[in-house]
N, C-alpha and C positions, 0 to 999 in steps of 0.2 A: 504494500500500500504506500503510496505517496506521499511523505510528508505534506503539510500545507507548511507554505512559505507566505511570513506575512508581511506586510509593508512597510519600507524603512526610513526612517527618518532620522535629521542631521539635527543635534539643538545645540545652539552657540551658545556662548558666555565667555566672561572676559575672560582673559589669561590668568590663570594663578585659582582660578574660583570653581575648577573645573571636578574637583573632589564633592566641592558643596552641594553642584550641579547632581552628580553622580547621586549622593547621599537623597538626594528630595527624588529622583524620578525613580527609585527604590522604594523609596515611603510611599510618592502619589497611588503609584500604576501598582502596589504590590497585590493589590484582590483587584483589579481593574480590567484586567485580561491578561495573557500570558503576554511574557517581553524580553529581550535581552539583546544587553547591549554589544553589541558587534565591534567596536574598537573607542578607545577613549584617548582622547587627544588633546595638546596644552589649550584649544579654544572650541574642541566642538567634541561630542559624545552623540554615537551612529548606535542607533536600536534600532531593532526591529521590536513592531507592539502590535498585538490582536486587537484591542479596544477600541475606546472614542478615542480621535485626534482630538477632542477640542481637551482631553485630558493635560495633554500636552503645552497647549496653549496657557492653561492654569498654572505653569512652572514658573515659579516669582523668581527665581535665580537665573532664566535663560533669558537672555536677548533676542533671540529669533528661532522661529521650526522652521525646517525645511521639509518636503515630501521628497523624497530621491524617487527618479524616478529612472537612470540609469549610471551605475557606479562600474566604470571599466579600470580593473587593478593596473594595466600598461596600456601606457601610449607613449611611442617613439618619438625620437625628434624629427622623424623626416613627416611631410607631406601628405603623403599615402597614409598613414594615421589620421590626419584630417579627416580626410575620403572615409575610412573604415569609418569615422564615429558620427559622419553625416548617414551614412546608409546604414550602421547599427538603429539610428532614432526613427528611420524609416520604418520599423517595424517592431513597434511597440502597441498594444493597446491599450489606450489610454482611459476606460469605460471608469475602472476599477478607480482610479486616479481621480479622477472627475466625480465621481462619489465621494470620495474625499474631502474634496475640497470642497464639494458643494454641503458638508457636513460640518465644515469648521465654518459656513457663512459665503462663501468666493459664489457670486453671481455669475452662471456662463449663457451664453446665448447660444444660437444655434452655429455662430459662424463666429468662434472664441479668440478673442483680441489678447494680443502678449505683447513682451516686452522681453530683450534679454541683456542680462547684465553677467559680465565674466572678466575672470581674473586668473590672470595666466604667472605662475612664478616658475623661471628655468629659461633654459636656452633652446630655442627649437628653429626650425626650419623655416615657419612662419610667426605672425603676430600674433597678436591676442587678437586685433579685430578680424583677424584671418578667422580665427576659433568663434568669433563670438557669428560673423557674418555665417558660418555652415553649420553653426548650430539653428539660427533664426531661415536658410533655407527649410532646411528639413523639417522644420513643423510650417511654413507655409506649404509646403506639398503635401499637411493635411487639410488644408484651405485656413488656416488660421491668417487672421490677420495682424499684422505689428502695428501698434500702434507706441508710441511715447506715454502720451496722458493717461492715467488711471486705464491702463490695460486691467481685463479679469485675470488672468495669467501674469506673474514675475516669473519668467524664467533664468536660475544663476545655472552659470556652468563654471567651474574651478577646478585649472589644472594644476598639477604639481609637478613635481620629478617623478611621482610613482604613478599617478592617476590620474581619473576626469572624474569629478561626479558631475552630473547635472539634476538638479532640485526644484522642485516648484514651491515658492514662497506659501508658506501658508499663516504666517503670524500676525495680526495687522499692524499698521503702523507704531499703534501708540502702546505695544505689549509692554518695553522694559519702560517707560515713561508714567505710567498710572493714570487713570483720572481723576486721583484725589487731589491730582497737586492745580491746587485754583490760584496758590503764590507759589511764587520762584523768585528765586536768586541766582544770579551767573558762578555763584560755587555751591552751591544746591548738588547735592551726592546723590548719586543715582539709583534707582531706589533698588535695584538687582543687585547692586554693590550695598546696600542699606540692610536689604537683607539677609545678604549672605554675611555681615558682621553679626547681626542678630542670633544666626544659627551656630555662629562658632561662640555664642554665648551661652551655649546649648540652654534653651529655654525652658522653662517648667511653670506649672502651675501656679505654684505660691510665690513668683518671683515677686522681690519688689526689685522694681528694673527702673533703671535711670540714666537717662542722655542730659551731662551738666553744660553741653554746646550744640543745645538741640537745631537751631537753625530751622528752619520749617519744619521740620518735627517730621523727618521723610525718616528716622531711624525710629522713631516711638509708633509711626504708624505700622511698619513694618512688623515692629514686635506684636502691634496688637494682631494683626493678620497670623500672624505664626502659632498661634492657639493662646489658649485660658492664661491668664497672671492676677495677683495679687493688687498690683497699685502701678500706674505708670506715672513718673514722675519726670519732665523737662525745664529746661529753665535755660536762658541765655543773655546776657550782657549787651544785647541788641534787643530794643522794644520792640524796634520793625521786625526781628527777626521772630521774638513772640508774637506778637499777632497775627503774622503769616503763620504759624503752626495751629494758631488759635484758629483761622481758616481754612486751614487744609484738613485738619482733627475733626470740627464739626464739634455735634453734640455723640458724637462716637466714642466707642473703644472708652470706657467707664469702668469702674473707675479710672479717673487718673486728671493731673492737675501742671500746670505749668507757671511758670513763673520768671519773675523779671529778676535775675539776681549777677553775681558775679563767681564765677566758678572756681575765685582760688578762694573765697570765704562760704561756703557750701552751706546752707541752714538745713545740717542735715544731721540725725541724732550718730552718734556712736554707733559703727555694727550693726546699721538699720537697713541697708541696701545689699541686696543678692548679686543683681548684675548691673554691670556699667558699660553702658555702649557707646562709645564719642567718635567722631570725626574733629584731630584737630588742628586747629587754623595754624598756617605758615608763620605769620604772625601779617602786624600790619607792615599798610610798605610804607618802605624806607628802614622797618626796623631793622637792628643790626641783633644778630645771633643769641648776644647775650640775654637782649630782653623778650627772644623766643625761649632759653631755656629756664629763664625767671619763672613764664606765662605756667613754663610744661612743671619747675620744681614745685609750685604753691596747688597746680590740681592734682598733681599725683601727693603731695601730702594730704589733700582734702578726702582723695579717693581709699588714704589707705587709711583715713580715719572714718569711711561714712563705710567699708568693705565687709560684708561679716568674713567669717576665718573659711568659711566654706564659699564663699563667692568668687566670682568672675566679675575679668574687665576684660574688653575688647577695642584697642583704639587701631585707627587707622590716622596716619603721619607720612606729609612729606621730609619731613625732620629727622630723616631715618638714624643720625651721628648724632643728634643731640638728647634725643630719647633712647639711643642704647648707652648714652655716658650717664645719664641721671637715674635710667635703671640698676645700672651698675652700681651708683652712689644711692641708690635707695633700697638696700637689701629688706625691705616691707614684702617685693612684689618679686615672684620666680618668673619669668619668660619662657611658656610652655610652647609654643607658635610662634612662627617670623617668619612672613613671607612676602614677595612682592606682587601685585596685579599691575594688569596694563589698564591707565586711564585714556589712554594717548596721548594726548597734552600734559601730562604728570601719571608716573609711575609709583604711586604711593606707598607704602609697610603695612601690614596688618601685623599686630600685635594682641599674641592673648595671653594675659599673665593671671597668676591667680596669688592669694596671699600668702608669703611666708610663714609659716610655723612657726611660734614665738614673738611674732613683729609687735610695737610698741602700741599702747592702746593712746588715744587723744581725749581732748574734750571733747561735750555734744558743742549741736548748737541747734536753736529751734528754728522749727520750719515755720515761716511766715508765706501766704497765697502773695499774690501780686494786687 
């Protein structure tokens, strides 16, 4: 008897997050249908899965699905490779495909408009617009049309040194963006990188969880998404920056409270907080080094006074040399994880430490609302 072979799919995320990635589509899809993942790579993870696609779509750590719709392990530098994978795509049936898509939402007509977009890394005999031009013949020889604007069809093809996959977009525009976020900021963190700190906070029900540089509050929203907790607690030294969180939150994700405060003097009792999740700022400009690792000494003492002895912090820092000198000079905090992701424009640290055994106990201090 024939195995069934089920239909495979490419899900991105950034570099460095591709563990976290791995971790949630084991949890999502594990009573979902049957699944497994076919090869895992520094920015994309290839499955095959029985289920709903729009299962997939649901993945708060990926960037983008793709539907594969044909993955050839070689293709040559010469020409004649062209040719093979323009007459490969000639004879595909695409029914099964188109059920697909038209399951996650994709609108097709009778006479289905594309577009194709392709990215060739390597040396070969021709271009990439060579690859991308015989890729868009061979689906108009099923009368498809190209069109630029809002085609129903994205088709990518992406070549390497080993392979071609070619994919049909299934994720819509605004998947790693949300639609909570009604404020923004031009350093506003991304909320699939928001979450994937969240998750290395490994989360639990009785958390009291707290972001003391909440910023729009795209990392408190994220915890609340990620299951049940105790109390959410943000707060930031920018009014504009609370109020935008105070927007984006809603009357949602309850308990939980925000506030206008400064994060190296934290109104926050003794051993009252589970986890700490932060993104933190460069410093301002012009500033010079020093008064960045002032900013980072006075929150990491507030964190190691507000931390219970079984709790989690999670920061993420472009300040990668001055938060591993102050960690050093702050034996409170062990460094269980350090690693770096691609933001493209900045390459930032993730950092998850947790508290030292013995570390010195502080003052409270009371929590006041805003």
């Amino acid at each position: 008897m024939r195995e069934t072979v089920y239909p495979q799919y490419s899900v991105l995320m950034r570099r460095g997050l591709v563990e976290i990635t791995r971790q949630e589509i084991q949890r999502r899809l594990l009573d979902k249908g049957r699944f497994e993942i076919v090869a895992q790579e520094p920015e994309r993870i290839l499955i095959r899965f029985s289920g709903d696609p729009r299962e997939l779509l649901s993945l708060r750590s990926a960037e983008q699905v793709f539907l594969v719709v044909k993955a050839l392990p070689k293709m040559t530098r010469s020409r004649h490779s062209l040719t093979a994978l323009e007459k490969s795509l000639g004879r595909i049936d695409f029914q099964p495909y188109f059920e697909i898509c038209r399951r996650v939402g994709i609108r097709l007509r009778k006479r289905v408009t594309f577009s194709v977009r392709s990215r060739m890394i390597g040396l070969r005999n021709f271009r990439r617009a060579d690859l991308q031009r015989g890729v868009e013949r061979a689906f108009v020889d099923y009368g498809w049309r190209p069109i630029e604007e809002n085609p129903a069809l994205e088709i990518w093809v992406e070549a390497d040194e080993e392979r071609v996959i070619i994919s049909i977009k299934l994720s819509p525009s605004n998947m790693a963006r949300r639609d909570y976020k009604h404020a923004n900021f031009s350093t506003s963190l991304r909320p699939t990188v928001a979450y994937s700190l969240v998750q290395l906070s490994d989360p639990q029900p009785e958390d009291i969880f707290v972001d003391p540089m909440c910023g729009d509050g795209t990392i408190l929203i994220e915890r609340a998404y990620s299951g049940r907790f105790r109390y959410l607690l943000g707060g930031d030294s920018s009014l504009e920056a609370v109020e935008a969180a105070q927007t984006n939150i809603g009357r949602k994700h309850q308990p939980r409270q925000l506030f206008y405060w400064d994060s190296q003097t934290l109104p926050l009792d003794r051993r009252s907080v589970d986890k700490i999740v932060c993104s933190l700022p460069s410093g301002e400009k012009g500033a010079d080094e020093s008064q960045v690792a002032e900013l980072y000494w006075e929150f990491l003492t507030e964190c190691e006074r507000a931390l219970k002895p079984t709790g989690r912090m999670v920061l993420l820092t472009t300040q990668r040399f001055a938060l591993d000198s102050l960690l050093k000079a702050q034996p409170a905090f062990t460094t269980k994880q350090r690693f770096q992701i691609d933001l493209r424009a900045r390459n930032p640290w993730v950092y998850v430490c947790v508290p030292t055994p013995g570390r010195s106990r502080a003052k409270s201090r009371r929590l006041s609302p805003l």
